[in-house]
NUMIGU-983778 format. One record per residue (C-alpha): residue number from 1; z negated, x negated, y negated; residue in three letters. Coordinates in steps of 0.25 Angstrom, whole numbers, plus 5000, padded with zeros to 4 digits. Each point is the difference from the previous one (the first is absolute). Layout:
<nodes>
(node NUM; (Z; X; Y); 'ALA')
...
</nodes>
This chain:
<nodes>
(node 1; (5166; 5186; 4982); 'UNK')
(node 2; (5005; 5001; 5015); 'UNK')
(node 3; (5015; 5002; 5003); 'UNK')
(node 4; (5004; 5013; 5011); 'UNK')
(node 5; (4999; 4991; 5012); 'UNK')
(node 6; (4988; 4992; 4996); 'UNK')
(node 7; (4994; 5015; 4999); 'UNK')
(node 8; (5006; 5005; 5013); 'UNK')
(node 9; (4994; 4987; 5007); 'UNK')
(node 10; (4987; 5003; 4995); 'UNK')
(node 11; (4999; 5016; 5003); 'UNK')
(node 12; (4992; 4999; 5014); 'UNK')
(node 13; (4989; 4990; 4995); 'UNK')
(node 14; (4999; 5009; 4986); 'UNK')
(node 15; (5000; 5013; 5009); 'UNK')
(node 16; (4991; 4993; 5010); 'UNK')
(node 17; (4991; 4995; 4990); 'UNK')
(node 18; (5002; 4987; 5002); 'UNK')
(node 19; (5004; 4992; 4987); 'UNK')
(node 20; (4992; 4993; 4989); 'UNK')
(node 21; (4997; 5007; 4988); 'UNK')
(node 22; (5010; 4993; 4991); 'UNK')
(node 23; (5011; 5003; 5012); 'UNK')
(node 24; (4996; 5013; 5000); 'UNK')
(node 25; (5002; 5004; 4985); 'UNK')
(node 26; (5013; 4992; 5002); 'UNK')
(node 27; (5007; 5010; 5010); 'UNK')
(node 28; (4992; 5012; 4992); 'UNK')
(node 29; (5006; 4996; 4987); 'UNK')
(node 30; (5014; 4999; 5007); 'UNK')
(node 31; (5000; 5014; 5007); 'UNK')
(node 32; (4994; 5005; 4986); 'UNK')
(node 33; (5015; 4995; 4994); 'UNK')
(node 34; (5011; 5003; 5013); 'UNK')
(node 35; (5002; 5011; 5004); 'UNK')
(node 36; (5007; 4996; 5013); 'UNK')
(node 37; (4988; 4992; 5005); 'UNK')
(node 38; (4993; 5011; 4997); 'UNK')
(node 39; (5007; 5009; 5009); 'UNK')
(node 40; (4998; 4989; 5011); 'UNK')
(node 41; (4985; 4999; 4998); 'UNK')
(node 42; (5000; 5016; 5002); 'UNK')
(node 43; (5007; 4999; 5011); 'UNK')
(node 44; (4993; 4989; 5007); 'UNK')
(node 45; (4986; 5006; 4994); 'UNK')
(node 46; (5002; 5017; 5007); 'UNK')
(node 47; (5007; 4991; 5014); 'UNK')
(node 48; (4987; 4994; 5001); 'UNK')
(node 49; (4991; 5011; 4994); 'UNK')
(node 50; (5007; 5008; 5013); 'UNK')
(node 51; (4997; 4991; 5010); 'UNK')
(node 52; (4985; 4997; 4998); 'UNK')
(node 53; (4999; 5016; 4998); 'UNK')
(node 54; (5006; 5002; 5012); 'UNK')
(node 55; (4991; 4988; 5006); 'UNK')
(node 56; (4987; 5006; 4997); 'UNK')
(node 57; (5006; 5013; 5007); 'UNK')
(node 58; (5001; 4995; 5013); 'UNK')
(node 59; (4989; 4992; 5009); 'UNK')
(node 60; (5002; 4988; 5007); 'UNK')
(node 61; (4996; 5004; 5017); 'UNK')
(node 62; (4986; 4997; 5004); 'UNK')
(node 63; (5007; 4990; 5010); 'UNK')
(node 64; (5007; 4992; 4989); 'UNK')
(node 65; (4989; 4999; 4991); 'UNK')
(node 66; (4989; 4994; 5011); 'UNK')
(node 67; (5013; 4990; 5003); 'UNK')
(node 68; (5000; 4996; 4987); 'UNK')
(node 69; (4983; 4999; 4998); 'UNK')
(node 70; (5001; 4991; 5014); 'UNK')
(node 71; (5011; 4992; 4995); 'UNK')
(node 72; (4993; 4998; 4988); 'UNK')
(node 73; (4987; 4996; 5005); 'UNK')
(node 74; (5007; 4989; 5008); 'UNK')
(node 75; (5007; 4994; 4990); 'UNK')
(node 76; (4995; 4987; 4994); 'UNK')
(node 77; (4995; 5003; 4987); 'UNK')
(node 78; (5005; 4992; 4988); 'UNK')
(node 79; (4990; 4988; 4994); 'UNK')
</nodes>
């Protein structure tokens, strides 16, 4: 089982959904038991709840966009 600061220096990849299964059930079973890190996780969870809510709500300017799709195009793709 993961200790508090094991937990805490997982949280962005668990609330990201970035970590393996087994890593996963790891912090899952550790918020289950501690309330603390439970009260972190909450925290962390509604701050970025808020700010994709609030992302959605506003629009990036037609300007900004076409710079990015231009900028995009130009870049070197990846092999």
């Amino acid at each position: 089982m993961a200790n508090c600061d094991e937990t805490i220096a997982k949280l962005y990849e668990y609330l990201d959904r970035e970590l393996s299964p087994a890593e996963r059930r790891e912090v899952e079973g550790h918020l289950a038991l501690c309330p603390p890190c439970r009260e972190h996780f909450r925290f962390e969870y509604n701050v970025l709840s808020l700010i994709g809510k609030r992302c959605r709500e506003t629009a990036a300017p037609p300007e900004l966009v076409a710079r990015v799709r231009k900028m995009c195009e130009r870049a070197p793709s990846d092999p």
